[in-house]
N, CA and C atoms as an extended XYZ file, in Angstrom:
462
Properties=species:S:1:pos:R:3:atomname:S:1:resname:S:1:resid:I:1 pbc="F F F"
N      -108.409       54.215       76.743 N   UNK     1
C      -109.254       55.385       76.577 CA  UNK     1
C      -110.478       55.268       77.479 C   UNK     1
N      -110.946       56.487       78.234 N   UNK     2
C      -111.803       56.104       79.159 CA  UNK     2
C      -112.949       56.975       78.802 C   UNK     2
N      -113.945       56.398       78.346 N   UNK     3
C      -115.381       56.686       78.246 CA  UNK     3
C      -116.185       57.746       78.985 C   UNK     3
N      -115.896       58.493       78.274 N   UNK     4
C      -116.769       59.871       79.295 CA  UNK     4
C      -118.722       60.076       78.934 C   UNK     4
N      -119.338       59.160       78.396 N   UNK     5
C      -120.448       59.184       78.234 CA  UNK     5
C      -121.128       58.102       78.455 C   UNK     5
N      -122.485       57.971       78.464 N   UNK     6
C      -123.829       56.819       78.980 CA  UNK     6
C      -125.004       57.160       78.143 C   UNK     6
N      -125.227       56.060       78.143 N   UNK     7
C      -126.777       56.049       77.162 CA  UNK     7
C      -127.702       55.237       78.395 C   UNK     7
N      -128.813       56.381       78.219 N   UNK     8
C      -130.192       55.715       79.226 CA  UNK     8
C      -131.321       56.323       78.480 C   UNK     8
N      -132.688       55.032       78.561 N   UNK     9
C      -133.737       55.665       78.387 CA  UNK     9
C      -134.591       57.177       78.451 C   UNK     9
N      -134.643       57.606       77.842 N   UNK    10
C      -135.100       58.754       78.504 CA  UNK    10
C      -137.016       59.114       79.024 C   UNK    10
N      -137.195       59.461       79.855 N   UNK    11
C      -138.421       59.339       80.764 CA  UNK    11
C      -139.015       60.767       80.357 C   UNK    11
N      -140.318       60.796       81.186 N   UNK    12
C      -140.947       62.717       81.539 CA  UNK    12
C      -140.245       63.330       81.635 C   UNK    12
N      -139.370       63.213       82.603 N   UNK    13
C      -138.566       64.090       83.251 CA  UNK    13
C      -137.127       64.183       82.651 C   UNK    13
N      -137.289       64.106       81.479 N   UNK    14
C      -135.981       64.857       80.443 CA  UNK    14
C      -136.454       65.314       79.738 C   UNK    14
N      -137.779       65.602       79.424 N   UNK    15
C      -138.564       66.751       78.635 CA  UNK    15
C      -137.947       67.907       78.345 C   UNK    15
N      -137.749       68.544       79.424 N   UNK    16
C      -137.005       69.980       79.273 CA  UNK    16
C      -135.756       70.105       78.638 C   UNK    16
N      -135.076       68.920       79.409 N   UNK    17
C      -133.528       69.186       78.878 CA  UNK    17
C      -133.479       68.556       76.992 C   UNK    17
N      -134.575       67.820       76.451 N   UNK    18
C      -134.876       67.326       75.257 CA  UNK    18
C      -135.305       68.541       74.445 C   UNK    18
N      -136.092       69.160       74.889 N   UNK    19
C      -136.714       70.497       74.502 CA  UNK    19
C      -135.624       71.852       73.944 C   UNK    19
N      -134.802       71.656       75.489 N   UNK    20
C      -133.836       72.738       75.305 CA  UNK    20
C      -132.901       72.153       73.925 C   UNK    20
N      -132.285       71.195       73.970 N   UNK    21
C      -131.859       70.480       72.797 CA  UNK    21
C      -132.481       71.011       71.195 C   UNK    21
N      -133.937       70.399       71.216 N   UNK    22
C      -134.851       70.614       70.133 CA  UNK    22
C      -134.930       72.287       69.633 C   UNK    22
N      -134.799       72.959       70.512 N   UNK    23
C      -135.129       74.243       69.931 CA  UNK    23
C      -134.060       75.132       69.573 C   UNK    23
N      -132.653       74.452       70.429 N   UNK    24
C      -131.011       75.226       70.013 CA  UNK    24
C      -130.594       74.510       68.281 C   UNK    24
N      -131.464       73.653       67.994 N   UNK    25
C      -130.711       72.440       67.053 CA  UNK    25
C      -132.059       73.320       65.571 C   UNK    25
N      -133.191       73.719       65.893 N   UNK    26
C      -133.863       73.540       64.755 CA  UNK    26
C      -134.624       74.536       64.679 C   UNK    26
N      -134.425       75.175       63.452 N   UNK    27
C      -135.403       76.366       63.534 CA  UNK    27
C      -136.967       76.502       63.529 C   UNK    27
N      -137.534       75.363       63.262 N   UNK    28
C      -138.747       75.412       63.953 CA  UNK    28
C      -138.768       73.804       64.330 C   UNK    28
N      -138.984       73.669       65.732 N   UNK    29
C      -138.803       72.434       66.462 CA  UNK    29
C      -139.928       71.732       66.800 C   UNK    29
N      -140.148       70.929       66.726 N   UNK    30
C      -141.606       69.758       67.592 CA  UNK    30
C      -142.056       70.829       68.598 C   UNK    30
N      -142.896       70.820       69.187 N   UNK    31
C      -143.696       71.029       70.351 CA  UNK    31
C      -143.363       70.264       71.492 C   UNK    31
N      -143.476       70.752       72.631 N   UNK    32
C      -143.475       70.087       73.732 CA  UNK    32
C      -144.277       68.438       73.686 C   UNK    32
N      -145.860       68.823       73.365 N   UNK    33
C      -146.540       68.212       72.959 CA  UNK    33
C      -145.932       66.705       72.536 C   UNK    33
N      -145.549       67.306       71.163 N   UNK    34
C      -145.466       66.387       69.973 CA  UNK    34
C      -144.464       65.539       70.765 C   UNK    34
N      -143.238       65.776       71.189 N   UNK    35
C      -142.090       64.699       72.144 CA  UNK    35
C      -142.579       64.573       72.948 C   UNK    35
N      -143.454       64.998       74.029 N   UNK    36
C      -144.029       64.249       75.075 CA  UNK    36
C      -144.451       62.741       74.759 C   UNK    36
N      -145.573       63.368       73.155 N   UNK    37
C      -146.109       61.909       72.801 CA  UNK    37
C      -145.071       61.016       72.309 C   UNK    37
N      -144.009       61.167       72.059 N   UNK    38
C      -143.004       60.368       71.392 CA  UNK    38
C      -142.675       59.387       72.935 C   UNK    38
N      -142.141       60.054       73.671 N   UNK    39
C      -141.872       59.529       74.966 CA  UNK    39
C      -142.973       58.267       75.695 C   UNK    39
N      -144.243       58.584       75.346 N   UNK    40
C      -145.384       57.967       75.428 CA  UNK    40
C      -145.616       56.885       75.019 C   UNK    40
N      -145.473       56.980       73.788 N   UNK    41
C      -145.732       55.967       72.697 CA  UNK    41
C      -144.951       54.667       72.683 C   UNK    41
N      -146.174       53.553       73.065 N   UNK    42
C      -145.729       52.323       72.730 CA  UNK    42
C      -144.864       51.630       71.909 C   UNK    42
N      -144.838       52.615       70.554 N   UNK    43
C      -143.634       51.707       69.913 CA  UNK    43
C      -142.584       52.564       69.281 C   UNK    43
N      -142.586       53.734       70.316 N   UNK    44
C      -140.934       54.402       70.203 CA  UNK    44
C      -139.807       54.182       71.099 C   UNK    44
N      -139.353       54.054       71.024 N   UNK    45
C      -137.789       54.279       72.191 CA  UNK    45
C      -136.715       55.376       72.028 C   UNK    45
N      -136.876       55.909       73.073 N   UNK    46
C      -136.427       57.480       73.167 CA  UNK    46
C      -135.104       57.435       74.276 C   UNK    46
N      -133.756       57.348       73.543 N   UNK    47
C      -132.698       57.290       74.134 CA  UNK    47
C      -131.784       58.351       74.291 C   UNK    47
N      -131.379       58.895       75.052 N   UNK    48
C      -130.175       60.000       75.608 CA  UNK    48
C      -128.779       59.565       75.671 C   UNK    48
N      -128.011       60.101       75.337 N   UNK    49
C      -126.521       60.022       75.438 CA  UNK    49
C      -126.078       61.154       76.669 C   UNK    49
N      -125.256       61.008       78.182 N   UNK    50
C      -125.416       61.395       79.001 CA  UNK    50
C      -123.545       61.958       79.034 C   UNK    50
N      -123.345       63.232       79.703 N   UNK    51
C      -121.544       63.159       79.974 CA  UNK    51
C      -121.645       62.299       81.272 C   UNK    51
N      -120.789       61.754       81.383 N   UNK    52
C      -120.282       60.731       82.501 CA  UNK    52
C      -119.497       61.850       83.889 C   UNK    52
N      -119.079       63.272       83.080 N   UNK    53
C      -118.739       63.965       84.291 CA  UNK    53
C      -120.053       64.509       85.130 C   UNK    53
N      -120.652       65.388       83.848 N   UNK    54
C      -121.760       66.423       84.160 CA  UNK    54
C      -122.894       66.191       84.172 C   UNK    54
N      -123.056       65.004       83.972 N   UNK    55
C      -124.403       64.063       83.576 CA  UNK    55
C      -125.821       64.518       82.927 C   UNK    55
N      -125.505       66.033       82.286 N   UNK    56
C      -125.662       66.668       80.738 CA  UNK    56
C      -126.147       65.874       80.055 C   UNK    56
N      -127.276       66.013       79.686 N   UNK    57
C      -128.094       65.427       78.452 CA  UNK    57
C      -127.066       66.057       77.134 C   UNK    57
N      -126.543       64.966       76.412 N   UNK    58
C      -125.629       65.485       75.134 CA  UNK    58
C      -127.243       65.194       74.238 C   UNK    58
N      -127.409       64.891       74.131 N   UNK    59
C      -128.669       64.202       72.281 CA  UNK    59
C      -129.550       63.147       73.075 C   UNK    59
N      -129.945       62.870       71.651 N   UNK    60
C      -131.188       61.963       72.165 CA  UNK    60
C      -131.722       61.562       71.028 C   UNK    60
N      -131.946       60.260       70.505 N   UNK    61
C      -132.656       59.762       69.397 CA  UNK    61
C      -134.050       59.024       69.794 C   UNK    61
N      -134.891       59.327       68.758 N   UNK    62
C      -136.049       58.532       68.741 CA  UNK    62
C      -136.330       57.593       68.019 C   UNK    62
N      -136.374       56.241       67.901 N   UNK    63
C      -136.888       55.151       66.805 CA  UNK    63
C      -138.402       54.489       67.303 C   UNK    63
N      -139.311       54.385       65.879 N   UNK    64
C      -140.195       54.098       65.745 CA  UNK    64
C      -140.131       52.660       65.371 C   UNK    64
N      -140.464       51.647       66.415 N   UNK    65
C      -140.334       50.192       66.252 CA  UNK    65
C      -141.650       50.090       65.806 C   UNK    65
N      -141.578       49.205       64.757 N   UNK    66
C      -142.885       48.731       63.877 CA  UNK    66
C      -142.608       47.388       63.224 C   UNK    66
N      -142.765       45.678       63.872 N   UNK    67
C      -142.549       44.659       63.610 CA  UNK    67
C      -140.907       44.660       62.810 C   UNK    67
N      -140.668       44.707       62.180 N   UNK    68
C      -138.967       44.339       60.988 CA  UNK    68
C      -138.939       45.147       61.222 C   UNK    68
N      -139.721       46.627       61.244 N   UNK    69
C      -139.009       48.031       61.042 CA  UNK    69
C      -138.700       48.791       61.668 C   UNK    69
N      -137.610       50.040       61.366 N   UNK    70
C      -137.389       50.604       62.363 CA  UNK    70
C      -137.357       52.219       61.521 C   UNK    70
N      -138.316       53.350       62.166 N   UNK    71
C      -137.929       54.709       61.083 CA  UNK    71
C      -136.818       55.562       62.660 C   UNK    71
N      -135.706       56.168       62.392 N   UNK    72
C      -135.241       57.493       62.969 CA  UNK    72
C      -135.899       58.606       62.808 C   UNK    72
N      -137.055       58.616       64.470 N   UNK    73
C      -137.496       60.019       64.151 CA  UNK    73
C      -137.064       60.677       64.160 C   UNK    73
N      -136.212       61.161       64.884 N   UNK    74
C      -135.389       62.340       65.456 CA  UNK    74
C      -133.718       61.694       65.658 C   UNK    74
N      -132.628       62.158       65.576 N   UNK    75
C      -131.256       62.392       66.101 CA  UNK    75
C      -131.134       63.908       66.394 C   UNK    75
N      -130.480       64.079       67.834 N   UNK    76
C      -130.134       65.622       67.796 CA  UNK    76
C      -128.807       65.152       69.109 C   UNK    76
N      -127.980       66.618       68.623 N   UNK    77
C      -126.657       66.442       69.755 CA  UNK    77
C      -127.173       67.914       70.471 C   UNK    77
N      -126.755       68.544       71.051 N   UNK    78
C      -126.883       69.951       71.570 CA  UNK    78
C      -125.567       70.592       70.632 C   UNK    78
N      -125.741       71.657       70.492 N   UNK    79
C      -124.363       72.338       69.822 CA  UNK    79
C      -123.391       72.566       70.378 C   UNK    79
N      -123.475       72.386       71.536 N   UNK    80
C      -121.886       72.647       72.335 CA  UNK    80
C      -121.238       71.107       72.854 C   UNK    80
N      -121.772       69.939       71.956 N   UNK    81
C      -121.074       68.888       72.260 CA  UNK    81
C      -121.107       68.142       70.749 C   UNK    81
N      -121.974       69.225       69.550 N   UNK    82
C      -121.270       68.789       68.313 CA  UNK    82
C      -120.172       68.768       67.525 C   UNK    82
N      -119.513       67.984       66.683 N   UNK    83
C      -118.518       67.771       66.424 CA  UNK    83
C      -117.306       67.111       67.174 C   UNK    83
N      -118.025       66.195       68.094 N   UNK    84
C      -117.346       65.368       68.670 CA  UNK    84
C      -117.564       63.937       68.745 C   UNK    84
N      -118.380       63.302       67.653 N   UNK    85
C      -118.849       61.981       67.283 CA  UNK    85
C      -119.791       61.295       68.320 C   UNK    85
N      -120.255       62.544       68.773 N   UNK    86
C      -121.314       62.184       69.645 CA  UNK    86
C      -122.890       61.512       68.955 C   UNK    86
N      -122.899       62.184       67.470 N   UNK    87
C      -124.229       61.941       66.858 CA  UNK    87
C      -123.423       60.222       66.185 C   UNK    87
N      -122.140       59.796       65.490 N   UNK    88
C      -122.123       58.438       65.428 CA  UNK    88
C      -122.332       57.696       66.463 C   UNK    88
N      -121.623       57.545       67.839 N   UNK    89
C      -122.183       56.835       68.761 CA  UNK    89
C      -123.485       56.671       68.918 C   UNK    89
N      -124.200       57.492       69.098 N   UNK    90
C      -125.766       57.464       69.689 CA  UNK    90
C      -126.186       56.552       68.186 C   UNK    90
N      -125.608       56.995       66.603 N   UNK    91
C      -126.441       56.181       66.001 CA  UNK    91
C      -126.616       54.433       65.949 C   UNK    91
N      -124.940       54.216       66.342 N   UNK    92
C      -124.447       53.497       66.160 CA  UNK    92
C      -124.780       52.366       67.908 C   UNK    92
N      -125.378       53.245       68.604 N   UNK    93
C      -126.221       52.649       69.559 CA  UNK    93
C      -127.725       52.422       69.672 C   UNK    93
N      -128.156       53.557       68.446 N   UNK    94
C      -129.618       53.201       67.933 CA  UNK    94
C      -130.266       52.022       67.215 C   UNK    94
N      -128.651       51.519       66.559 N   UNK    95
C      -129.253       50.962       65.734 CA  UNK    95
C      -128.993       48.950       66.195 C   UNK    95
N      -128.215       49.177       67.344 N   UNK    96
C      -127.956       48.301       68.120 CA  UNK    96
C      -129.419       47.505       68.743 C   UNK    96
N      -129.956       49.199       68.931 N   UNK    97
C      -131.256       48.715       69.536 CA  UNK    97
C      -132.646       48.090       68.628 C   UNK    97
N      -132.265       48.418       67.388 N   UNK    98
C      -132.717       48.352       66.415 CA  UNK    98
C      -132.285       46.796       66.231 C   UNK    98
N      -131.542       46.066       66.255 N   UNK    99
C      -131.416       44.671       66.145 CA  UNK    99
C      -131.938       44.074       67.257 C   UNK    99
N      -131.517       44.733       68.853 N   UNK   100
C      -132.261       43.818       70.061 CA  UNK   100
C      -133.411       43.405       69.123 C   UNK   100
N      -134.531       45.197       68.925 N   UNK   101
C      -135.883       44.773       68.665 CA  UNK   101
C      -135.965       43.716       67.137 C   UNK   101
N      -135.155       43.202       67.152 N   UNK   102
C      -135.381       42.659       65.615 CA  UNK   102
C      -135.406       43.158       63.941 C   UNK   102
N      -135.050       44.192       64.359 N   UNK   103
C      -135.632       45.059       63.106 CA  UNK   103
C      -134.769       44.519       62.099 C   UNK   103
N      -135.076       44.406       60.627 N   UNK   104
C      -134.358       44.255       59.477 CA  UNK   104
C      -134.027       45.156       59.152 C   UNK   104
N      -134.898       46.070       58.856 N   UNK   105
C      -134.594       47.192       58.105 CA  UNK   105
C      -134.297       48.645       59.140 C   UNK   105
N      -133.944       49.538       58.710 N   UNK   106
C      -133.431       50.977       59.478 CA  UNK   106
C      -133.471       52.020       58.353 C   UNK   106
N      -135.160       52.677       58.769 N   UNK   107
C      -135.241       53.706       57.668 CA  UNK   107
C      -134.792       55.433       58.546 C   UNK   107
N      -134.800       56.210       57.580 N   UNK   108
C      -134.380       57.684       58.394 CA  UNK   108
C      -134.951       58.751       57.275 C   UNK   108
N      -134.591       59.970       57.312 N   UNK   109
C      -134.979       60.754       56.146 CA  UNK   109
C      -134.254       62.134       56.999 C   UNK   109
N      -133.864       62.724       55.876 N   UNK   110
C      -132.963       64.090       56.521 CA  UNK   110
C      -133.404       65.412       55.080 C   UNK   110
N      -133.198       66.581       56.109 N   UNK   111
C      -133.259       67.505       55.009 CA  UNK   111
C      -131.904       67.305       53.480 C   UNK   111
N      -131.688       67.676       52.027 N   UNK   112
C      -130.560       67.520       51.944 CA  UNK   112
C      -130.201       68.615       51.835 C   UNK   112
N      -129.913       69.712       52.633 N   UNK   113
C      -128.930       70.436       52.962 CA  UNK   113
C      -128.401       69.970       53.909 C   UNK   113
N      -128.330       69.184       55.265 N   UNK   114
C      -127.941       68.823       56.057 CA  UNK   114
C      -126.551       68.159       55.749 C   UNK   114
N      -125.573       68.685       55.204 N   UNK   115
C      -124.635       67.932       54.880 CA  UNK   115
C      -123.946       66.728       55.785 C   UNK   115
N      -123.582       67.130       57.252 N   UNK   116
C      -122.960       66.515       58.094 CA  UNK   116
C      -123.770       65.371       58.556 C   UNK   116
N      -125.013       65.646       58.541 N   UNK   117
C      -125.783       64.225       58.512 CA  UNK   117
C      -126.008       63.146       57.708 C   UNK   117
N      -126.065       63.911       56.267 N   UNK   118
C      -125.914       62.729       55.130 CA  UNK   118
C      -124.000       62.239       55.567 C   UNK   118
N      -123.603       62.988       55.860 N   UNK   119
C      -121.957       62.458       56.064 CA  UNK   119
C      -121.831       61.282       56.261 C   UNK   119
N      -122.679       61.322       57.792 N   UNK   120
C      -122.624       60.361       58.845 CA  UNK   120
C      -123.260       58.752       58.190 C   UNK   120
N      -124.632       59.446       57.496 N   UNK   121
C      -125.304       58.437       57.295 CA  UNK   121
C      -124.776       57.429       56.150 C   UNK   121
N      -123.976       57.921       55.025 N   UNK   122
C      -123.678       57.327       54.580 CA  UNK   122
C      -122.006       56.598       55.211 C   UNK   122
N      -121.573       57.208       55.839 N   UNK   123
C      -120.203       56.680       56.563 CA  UNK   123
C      -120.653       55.133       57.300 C   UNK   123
N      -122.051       55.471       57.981 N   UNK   124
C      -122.134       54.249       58.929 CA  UNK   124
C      -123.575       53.004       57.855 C   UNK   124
N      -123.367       53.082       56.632 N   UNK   125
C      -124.012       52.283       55.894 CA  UNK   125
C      -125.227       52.608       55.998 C   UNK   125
N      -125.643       54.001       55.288 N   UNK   126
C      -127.073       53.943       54.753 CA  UNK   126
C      -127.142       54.188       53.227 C   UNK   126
N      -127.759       54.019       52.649 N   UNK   127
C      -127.843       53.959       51.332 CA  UNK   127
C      -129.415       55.192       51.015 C   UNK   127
N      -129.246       55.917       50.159 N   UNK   128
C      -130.302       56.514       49.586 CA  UNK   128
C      -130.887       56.598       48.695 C   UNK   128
N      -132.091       56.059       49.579 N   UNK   129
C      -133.259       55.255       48.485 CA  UNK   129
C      -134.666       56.005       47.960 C   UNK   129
N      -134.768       57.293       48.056 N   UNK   130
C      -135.782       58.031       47.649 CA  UNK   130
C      -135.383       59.655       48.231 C   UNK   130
N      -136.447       60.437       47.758 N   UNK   131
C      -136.472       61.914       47.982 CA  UNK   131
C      -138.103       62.055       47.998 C   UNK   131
N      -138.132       62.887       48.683 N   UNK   132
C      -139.521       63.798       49.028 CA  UNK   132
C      -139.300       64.984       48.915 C   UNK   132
N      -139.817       65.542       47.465 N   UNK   133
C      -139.819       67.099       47.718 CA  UNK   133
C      -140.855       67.357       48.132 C   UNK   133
N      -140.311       69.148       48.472 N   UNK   134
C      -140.736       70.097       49.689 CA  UNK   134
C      -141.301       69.614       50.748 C   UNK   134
N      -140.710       68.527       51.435 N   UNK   135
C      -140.870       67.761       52.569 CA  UNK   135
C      -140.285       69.007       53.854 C   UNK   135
N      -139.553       69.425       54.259 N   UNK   136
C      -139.512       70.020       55.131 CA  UNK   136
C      -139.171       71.823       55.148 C   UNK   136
N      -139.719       72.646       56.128 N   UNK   137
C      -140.090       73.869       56.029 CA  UNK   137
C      -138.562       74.063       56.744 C   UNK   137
N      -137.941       75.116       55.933 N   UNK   138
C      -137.073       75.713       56.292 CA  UNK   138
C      -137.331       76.828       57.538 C   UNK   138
N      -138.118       77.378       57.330 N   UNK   139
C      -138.243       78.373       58.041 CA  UNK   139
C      -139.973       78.956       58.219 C   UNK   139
N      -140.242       79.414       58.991 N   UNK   140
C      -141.947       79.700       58.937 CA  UNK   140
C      -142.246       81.078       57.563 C   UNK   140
N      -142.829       80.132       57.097 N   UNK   141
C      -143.323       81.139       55.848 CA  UNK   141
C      -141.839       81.039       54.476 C   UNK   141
N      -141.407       80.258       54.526 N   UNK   142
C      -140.459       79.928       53.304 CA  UNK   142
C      -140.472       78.756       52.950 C   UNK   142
N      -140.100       78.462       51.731 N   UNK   143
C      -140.584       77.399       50.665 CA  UNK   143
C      -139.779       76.053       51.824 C   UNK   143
N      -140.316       74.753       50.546 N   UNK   144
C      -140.000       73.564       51.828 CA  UNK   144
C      -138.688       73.136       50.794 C   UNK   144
N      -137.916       72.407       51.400 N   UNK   145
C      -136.874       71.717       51.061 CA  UNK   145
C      -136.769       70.104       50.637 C   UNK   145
N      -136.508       69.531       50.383 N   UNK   146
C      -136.848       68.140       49.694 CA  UNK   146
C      -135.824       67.276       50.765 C   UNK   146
N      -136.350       66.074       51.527 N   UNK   147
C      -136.057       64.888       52.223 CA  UNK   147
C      -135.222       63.904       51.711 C   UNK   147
N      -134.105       63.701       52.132 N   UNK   148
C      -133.138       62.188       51.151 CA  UNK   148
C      -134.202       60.804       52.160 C   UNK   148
N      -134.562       60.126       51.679 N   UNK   149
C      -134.709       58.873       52.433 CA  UNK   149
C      -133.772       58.094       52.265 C   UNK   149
N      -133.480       56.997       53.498 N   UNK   150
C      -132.273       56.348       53.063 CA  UNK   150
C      -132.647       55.194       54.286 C   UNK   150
N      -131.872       54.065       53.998 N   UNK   151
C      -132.309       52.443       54.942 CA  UNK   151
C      -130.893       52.123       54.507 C   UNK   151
N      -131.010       51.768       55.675 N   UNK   152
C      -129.676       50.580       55.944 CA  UNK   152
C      -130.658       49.471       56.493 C   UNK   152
N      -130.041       48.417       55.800 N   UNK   153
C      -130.294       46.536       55.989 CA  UNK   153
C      -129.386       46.612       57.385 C   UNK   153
N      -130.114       45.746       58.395 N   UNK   154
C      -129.413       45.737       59.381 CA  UNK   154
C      -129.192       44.047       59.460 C   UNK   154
């Protein structure tokens, strides 16, 4: 089977194509801003999953390295390359990176309507270990939705 994708750091200059991502994937998305600073920031690592034909930004995850720890800021695929186990790979390469840096632990938090993400998360060993209600805004000007937290021991 021959590998049609690549994972590389992602720099400034995938802003846009991160952006375009962020805003097809979420109804109200980060700011330019706000991922710029992610990109910035000393103790995130901001990785892309690439097609190997089209060399198409597919997703892109963010982890927040903090000594043992590690939080998933962000996972996103683009929609025209979801449902093709593009979001397990990338996690399952996040969290790879997540051991380089040492991390013990691997925290995340998702809306729970998000079904296909809790899917994932519990498929590739996360366990859920708290809730935050009305943690995230559905929509501008509608009530918030409640957060699963969940860690996998790495």
């Amino acid at each position: 089977m021959s590998i049609d994708y690549y994972f590389r750091p992602l720099a400034l200059n995938d802003l846009t194509g991160m952006m375009q991502i962020e805003r097809e994937v979420f109804e109200l998305p980060w700011s330019a801003g706000q991922m710029k600073d992610s990109l910035l920031a000393a103790h995130c690592q901001t990785w892309g999953v690439f097609s190997e034909l089209s060399g198409d930004l597919i997703g892109f995850g963010i982890l927040s390295v903090v000594l043992e720890e590690v939080e998933l800021l962000t996972l996103e695929i683009g929609k025209k390359f979801q449902r093709r186990n593009y979001g397990e790979k990338l996690l399952n390469f996040l969290m790879d990176k997540a051991r380089e840096a040492r991390a013990e632990k691997f925290f995340l938090e998702v809306p729970e309507s998000n079904s296909p993400a809790l899917e994932l998360y519990f498929k590739t060993g996360f366990l859920k270990i708290g809730r935050r209600e009305n943690y995230y805004s559905k929509a501008a000007g509608e009530l918030k939705e409640a957060a699963i937290l969940m860690l996998k021991n790495l």
